[in-house]
VOGU-3710 file (C-alpha; in Angstrom, 3 decimals, decimal comma):
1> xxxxxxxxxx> 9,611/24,982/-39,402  12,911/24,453/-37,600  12,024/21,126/-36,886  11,763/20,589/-40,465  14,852/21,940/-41,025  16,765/20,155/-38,577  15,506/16,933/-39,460  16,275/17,590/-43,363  20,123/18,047/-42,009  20,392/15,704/-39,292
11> xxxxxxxxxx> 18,208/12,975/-41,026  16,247/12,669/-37,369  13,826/15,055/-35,216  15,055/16,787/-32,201  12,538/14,499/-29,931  15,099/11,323/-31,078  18,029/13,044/-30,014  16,659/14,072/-26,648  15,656/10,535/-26,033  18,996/9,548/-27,067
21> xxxxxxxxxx> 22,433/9,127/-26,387  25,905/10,141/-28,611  28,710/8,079/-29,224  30,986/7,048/-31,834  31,547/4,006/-33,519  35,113/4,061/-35,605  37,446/1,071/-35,761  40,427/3,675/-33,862  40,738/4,298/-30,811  39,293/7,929/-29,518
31> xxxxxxxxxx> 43,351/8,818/-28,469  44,456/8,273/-31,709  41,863/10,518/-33,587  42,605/13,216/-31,609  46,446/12,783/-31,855  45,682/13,181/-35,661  43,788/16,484/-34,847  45,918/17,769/-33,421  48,921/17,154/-36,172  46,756/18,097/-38,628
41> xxxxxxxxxx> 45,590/21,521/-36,504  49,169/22,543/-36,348  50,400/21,562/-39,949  47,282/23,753/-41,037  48,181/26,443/-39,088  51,722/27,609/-39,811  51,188/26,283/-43,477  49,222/29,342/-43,410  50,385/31,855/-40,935  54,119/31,570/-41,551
51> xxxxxxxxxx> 53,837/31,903/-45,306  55,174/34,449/-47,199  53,598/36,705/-49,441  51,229/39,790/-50,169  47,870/38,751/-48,298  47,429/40,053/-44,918  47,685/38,067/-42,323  43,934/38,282/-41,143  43,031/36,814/-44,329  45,693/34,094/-43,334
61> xxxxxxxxxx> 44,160/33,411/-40,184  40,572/33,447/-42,334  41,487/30,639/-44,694  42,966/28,724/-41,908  40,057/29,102/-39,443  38,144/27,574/-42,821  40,589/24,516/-43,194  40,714/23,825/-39,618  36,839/23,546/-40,032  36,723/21,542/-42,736
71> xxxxxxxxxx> 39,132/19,277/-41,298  36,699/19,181/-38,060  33,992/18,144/-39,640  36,023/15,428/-41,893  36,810/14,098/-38,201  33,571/13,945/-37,735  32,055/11,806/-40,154  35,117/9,660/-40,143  34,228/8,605/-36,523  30,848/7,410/-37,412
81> xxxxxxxxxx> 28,595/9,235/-35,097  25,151/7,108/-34,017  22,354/7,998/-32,234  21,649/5,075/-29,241  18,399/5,200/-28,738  17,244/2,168/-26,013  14,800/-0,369/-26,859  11,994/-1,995/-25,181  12,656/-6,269/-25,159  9,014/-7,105/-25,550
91> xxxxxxxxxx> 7,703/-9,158/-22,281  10,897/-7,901/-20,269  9,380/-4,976/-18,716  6,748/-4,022/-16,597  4,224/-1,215/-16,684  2,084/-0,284/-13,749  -1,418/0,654/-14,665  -2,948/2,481/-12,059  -7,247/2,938/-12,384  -9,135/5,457/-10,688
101> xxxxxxxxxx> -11,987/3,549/-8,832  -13,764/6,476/-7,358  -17,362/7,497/-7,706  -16,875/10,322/-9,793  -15,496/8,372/-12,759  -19,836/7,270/-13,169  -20,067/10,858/-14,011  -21,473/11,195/-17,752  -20,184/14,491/-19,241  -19,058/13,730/-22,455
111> xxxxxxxxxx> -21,835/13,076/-24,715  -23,741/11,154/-22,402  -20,796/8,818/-21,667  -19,604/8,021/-18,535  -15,914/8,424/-17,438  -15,228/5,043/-16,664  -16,731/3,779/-20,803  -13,027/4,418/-21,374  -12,008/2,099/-18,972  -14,088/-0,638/-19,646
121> xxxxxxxxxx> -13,461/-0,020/-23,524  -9,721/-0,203/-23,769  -8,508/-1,512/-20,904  -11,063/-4,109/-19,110  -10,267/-7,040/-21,484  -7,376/-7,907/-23,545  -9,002/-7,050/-26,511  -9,484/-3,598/-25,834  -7,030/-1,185/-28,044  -4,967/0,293/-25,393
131> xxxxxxxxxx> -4,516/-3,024/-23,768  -3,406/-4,802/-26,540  -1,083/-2,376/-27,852  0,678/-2,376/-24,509  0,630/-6,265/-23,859  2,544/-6,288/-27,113  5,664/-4,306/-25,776  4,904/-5,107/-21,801  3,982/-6,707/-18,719  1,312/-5,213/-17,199
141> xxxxxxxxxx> -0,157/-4,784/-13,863  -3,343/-3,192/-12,625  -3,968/-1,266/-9,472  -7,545/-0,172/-8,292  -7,395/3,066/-6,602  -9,537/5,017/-4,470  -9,764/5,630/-0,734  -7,211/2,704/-0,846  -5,144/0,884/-3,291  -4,911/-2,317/-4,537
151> xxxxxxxxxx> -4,175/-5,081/-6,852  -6,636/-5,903/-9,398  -5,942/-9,272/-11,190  -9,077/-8,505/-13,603  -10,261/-4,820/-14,521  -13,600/-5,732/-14,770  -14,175/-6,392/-11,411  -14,008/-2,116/-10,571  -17,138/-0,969/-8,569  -16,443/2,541/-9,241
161> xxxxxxxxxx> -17,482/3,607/-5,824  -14,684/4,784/-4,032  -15,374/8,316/-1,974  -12,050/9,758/-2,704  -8,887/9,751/-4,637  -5,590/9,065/-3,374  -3,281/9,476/-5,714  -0,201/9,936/-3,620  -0,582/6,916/-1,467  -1,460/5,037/-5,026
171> xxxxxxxxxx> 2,034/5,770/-6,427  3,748/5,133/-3,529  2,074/1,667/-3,270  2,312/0,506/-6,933  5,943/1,686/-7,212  7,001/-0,307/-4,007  4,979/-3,420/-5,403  7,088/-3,320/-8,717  10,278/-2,004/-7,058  11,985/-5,602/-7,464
181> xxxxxxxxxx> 11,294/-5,903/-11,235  12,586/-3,726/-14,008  9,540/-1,401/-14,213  9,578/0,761/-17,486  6,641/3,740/-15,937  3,726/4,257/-14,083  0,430/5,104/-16,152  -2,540/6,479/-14,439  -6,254/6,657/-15,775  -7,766/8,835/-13,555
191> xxxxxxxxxx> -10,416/12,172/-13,701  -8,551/13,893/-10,654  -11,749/14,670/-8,828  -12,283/13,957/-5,285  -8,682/14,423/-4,516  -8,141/13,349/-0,681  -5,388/15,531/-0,385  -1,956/14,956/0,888  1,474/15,846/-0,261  1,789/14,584/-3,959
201> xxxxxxxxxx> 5,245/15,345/-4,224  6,577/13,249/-1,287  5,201/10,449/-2,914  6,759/11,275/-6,482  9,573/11,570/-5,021  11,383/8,070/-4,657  9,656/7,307/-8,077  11,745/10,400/-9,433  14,951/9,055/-7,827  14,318/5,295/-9,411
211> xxxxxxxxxx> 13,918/6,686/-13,109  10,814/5,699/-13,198  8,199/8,012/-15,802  4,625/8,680/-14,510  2,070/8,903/-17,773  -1,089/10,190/-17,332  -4,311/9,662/-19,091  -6,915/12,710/-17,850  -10,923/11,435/-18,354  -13,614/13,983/-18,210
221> xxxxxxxxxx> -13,658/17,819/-18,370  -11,307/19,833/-16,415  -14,016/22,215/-15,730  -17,932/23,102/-16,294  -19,325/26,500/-17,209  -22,439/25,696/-14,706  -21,531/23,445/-11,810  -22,364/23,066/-7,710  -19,769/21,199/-5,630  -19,888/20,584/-1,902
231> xxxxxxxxxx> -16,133/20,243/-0,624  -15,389/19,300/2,349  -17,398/18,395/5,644  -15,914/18,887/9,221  -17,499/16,449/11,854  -16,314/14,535/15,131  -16,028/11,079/14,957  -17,860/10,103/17,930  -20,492/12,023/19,393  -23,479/11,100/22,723
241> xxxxxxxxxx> -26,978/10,444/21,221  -28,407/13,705/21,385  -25,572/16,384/21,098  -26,356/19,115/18,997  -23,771/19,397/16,188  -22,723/22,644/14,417  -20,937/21,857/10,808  -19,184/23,567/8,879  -19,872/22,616/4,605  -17,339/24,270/2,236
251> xxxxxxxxxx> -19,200/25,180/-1,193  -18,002/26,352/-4,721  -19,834/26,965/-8,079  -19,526/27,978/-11,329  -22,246/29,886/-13,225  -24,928/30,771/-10,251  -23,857/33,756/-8,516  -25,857/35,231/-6,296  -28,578/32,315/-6,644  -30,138/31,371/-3,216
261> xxxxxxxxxx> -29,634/27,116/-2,759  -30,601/25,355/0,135  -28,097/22,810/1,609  -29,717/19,990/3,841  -28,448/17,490/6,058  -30,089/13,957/6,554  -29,858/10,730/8,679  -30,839/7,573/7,083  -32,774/9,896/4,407  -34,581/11,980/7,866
271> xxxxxxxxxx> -33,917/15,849/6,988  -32,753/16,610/10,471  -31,059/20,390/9,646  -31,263/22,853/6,503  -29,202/26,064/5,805  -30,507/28,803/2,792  -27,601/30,610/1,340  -26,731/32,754/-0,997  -24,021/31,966/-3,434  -21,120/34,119/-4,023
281> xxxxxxxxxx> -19,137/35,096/-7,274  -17,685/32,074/-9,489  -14,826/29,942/-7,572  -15,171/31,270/-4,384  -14,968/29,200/-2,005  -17,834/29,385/0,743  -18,187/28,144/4,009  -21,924/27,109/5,095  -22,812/26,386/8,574  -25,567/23,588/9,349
291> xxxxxxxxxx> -26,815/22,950/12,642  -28,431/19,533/13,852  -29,099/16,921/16,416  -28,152/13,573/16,348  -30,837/11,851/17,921  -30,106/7,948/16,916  -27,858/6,035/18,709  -25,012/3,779/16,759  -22,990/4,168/13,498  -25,196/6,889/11,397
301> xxxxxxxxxx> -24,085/8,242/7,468  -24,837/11,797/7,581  -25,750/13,018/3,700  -25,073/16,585/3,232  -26,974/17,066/0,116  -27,591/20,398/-2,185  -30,580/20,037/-4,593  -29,230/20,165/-8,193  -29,781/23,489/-10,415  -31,186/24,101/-13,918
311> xxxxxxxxxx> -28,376/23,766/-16,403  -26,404/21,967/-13,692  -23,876/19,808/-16,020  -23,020/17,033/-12,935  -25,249/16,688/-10,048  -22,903/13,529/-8,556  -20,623/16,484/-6,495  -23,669/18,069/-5,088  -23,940/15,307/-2,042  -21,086/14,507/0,309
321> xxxxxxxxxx> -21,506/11,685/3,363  -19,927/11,814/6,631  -20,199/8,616/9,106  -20,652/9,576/13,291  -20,508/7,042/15,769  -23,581/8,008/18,158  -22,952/6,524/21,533  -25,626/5,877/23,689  -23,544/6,152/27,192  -23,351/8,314/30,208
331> xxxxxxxxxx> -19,815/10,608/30,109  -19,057/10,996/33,653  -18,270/14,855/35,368  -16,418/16,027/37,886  -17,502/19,682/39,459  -15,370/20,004/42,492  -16,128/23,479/44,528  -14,899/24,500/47,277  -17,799/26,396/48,431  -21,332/27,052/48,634
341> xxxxxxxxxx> -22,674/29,158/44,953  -25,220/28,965/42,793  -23,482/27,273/39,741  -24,184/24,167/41,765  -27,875/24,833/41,929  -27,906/25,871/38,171  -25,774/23,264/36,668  -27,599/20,358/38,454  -30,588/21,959/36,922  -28,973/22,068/33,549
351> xxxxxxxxxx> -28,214/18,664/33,354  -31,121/16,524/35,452  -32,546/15,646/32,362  -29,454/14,828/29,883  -29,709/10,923/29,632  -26,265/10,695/28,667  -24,343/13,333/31,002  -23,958/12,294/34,817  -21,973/15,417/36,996  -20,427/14,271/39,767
361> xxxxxxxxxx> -20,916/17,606/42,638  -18,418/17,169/45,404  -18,863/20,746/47,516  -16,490/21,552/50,079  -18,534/22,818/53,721  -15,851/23,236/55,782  -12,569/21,251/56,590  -12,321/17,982/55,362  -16,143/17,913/55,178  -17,804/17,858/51,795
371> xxxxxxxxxx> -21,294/17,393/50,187  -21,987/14,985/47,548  -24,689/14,539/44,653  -24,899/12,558/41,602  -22,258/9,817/42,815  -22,416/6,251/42,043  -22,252/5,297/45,029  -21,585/5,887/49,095  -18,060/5,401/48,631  -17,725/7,403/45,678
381> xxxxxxxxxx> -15,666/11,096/46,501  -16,023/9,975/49,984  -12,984/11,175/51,111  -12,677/14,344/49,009  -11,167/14,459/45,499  -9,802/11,837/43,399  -6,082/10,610/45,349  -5,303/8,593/42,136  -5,160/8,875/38,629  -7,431/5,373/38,667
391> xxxxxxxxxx> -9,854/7,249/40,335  -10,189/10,626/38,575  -9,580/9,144/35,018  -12,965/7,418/35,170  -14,641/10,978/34,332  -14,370/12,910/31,397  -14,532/16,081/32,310  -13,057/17,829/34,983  -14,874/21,163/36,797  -12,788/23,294/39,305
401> xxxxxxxxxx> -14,558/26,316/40,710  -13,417/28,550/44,646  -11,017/25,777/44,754  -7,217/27,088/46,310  -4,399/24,851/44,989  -3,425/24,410/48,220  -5,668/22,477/48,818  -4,475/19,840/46,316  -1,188/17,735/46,896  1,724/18,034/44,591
411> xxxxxxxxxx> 0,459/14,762/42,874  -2,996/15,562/42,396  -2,126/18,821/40,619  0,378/16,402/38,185  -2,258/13,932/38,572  -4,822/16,573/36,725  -2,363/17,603/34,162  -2,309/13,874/33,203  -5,671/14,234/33,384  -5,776/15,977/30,505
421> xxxxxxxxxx> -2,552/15,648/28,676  -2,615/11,956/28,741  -6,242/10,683/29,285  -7,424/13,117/26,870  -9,891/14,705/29,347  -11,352/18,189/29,542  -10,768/21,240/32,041  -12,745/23,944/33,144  -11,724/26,608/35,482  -14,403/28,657/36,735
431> xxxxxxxxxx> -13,544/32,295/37,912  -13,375/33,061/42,128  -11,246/34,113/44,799  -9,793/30,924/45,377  -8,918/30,277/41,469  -6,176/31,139/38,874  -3,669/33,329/39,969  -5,746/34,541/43,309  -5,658/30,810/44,353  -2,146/30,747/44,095
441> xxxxxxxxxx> -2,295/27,802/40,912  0,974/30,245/39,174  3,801/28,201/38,797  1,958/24,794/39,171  1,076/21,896/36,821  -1,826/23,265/36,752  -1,373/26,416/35,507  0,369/24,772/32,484  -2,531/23,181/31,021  -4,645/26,578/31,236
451> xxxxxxxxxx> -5,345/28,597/28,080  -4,410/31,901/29,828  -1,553/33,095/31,680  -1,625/32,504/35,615  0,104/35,570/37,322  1,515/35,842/40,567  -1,857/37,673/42,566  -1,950/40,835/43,818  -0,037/42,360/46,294  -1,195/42,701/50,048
461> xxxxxxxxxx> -1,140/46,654/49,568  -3,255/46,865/46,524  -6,965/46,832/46,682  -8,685/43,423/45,392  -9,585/43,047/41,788  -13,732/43,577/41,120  -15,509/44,757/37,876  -18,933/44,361/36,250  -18,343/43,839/32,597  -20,645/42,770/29,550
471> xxxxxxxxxx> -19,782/40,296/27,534  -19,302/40,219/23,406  -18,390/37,538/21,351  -14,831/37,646/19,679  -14,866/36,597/15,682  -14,059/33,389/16,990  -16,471/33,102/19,543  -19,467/33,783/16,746  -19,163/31,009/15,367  -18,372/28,885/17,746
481> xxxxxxxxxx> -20,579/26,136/18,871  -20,328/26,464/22,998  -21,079/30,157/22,287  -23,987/30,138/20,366  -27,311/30,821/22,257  -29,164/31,320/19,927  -31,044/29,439/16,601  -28,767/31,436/13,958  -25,088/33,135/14,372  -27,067/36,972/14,369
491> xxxxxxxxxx> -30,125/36,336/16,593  -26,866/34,305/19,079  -25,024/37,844/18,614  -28,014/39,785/19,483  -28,989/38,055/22,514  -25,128/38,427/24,227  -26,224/42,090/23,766  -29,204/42,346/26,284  -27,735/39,874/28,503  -26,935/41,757/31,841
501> xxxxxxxxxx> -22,710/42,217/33,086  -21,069/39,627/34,822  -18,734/39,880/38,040  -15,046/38,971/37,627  -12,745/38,890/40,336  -9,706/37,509/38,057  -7,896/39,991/35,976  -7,298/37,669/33,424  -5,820/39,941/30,435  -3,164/37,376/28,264
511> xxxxxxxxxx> -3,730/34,177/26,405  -1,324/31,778/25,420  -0,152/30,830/21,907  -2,321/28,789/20,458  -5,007/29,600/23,054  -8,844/30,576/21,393  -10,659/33,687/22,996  -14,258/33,257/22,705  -15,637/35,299/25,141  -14,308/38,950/26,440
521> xxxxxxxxxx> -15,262/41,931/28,320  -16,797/44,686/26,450  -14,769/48,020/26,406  -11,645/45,743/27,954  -9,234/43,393/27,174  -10,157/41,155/30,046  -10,590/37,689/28,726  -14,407/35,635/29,873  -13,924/32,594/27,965  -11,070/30,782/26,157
531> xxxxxxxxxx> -9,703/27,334/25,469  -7,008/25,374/23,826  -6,127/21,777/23,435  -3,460/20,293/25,417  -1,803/16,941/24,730  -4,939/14,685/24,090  -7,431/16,934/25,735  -8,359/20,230/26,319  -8,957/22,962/28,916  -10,930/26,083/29,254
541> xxxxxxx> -11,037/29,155/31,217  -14,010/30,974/32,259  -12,995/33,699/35,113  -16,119/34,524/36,001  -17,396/34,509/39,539  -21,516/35,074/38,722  -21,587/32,738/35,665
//
């Protein structure tokens, strides 16, 4: 309605004038027009306040407020306002065109028609409406756009099997493509699904700066009334043949609360792992834990698959694919301790039959005298620990049990914070009376890479430190994989219950930030297990003497 009426009195809609730009267009100057104002402001004025008679002077002031209007608008009109409005030169301009390439755009949920129909009907040949109607005003060029972006010199070619949508990084590349041409807008055909995240706006934003419009044209529904979508998988990269993998699937729905689904994992179409859950209420995001082995060696596509539902609308974002590289290699250990105890026993056990896991034992017997197993070779650790970083940074993994830092010159204990800050290695500190802060590693590089805080150690009046504790999982530590020892997260929580207390001899209370707990004393706040990553590796701390 006021659109109506605006338009009947300013002849145009209040969309042109927004697009549009004001000026005037008489033959006088702008100076002079308002010199004549301003004469004929006055002369209107004291005609009418400085005459004489029997009307009061707010009716004066009235009629002259009236004339002075009139005169405005007189002004007006005799400056010849237009509207500029700007104008495309046909052929002159550019327009980016920017087509979602993913796999969702196969999915049919409009009347049995796929997403990508549109595509193919108005934009894959020249003939197509949408096409044509552009080519007329001008130049175009196409992007494909999934996982990556690029340049598509035909439209037909699309495979429409792209895992993800990058939207952000599309922009960004199809603006800085057409930056050196005058580029009219951006259009993008795309369903938004399988968005690969990132900050959107960072990428808008130099196409803000430029002037340059972004149109887009939405395909498929927004949402479905009965739907089952896996999100997001977390795996490593690289794994050994044979690790046992614990990962974590992130689930929503609409429609089937409460339902019970089971969500299966499978290598090269092998079921190797299977979860049941239970679905919670409508948009809730869930987070599904699946357990498996991978047992073949080389590049393997993992397919995290959830069978699809009755009533289910799409079935296409019920499967999502993750690619491990399974090496087939031995990852090198080194367990240095610095005296005779049964984790050497144990942990040789443990590992004696792990193709893919050699640990290096170098056991200290007395001065300068040491006991080797599991070496390469007879000159391997023959002369005690690693004296350069060529040396040490063969292993992977480094174990340090009753080991004093004493023991250690200054540039081994830098040389084992390089270790791990630069090689990318991992630590373990095992608990003892020769480690942490009763080893005297407070204040050394050492100590920095730890998850906990090393202390100065006790004094020489006060007794030395000695508890039994049990242990208990933290909420961290339940679902973690190095804690579970068990099939499932409850029967895992159940069996750290009967398991019998543990002997520390390191009152290890404080993390630091950004340090995990996984492990503590029951009934205490003494700390049994914890990690954190440190430059390109990580480190743990177990301070356990009995482990």
């Amino acid at each position: 309605m006021l659109d109506a009426l605006f338009e009947f009195f300013f002849k145009y809609r209040p969309l042109i004038f927004e697009q549009g730009d004001f000026a005037f267009r008489a033959p006088w100057t702008g100076g002079l027009a308002v010199a004549l104002a301003v004469v004929a402001g006055v002369v209107t004025w004291r005609s009418y306040t400085q005459v004489r008679g029997s009307s009061r002077p707010a009716d004066r002031v009235v009629l002259a407020v009236v004339r002075l209007a009139a005169f405005a608008v007189l002004a007006f009109c005799l400056m010849r306002p237009v509207l500029v409005l700007s104008s495309i030169v046909p052929q002159q301009n550019f327009l980016g065109v920017l087509i979602d390439d993913s796999r969702s755009m196969r999915i049919a949920d409009r009347d049995e028609t796929p997403r990508l129909q549109f595509v193919e009907d108005q934009l894959a040949t020249p003939e197509g409406d949408l096409r044509a109607a552009l080519n007329e005003r001008f130049a175009l060029r196409f992007f494909g756009f999934s996982s990556e972006t690029d340049r598509l010199d035909v439209v037909d070619g699309l495979e429409f099997d792209g895992t993800r949508t990058h939207l952000g990084q599309a922009l960004a590349r199809a603006h800085d493509e057409l930056s050196d041409v005058p580029l009219s807008g951006l259009v993008v055909v795309t369903d938004g699904a399988d968005n690969a995240g990132g900050e959107l706006e960072e990428s808008l934003l130099p196409i803000q700066a430029a002037g340059v419009p972004v149109f887009t044209v939405g395909l498929g529904r927004e949402s479905y009334e009965r739907d089952i979508e896996l999100g997001r998988v977390e795996t490593p990269r690289r794994v050994l043949r044979g690790t046992s993998l614990v990962t974590d699937v992130v689930v929503t729905h609409r429609g089937y609360a409460g339902r019970p689904v089971t969500i299966q994992v499978e290598d090269e179409g092998r079921i190797v792992g299977s979860e049941n859950v239970t679905l919670l209420r409508d948009g809730e995001l869930q987070t599904v834990r699946l357990r498996f082995t991978a047992g073949e060696a080389g590049p393997r596509l993992f397919t995290f698959r959830v069978s699809p539902q009755q009533g289910e609308m799409v079935t296409q974002n019920n499967v999502r694919e993750s690619l491990i590289a399974v090496d087939d290699r031995r990852d090198k250990v080194l367990y240095f301790e610095g005296e005779p105890r049964f984790e050497v026993k144990f942990l040789r056990r443990a590992v004696e039959d792990d193709e893919n896991l050699q640990v290096a034992i170098l056991q200290r017997t007395a001065e300068n005298k040491f006991m080797r197993f599991n070496v390469d070779g007879p000159d391997d650790l023959a002369g005690g620990f690693p004296r350069t970083r060529a040396e040490l940074f063969q292993y992977r993994g480094l174990i340090l049990g009753s080991i004093e830092a004493n023991y250690f010159t200054p540039d081994q204990l830098r040389m084992i914070s390089d270790f791990v800050n630069h090689r990318g290695g991992g630590l373990l500190m095992l608990g003892s009376r020769r480690s942490f802060a009763e080893g005297g590693y407070a204040g050394t590089p050492v100590a920095d890479v730890l998850p906990v805080v090393v202390g100065e150690p006790r004094g020489d009046g006060q007794d030395s430190f000695f508890v039994e504790v049990a242990v208990e999982p933290t909420r961290a530590g339940a679902t973690h994989a190095s804690t579970q020892i068990a099939d499932t997260e409850e029967l895992s929580a159940a069996r750290w219950r009967e398991l019998p207390p543990i002997t520390i001899v390191n009152p290890v209370t404080e993390v630091k930030p950004g340090a995990t707990t996984l492990l503590t004393g029951a009934d205490s706040d003494l700390v049994v297990l914890a990690f954190q990553r440190y430059g390109a590796g990580k480190s743990m701390a177990f301070p356990v003497q009995d482990s």
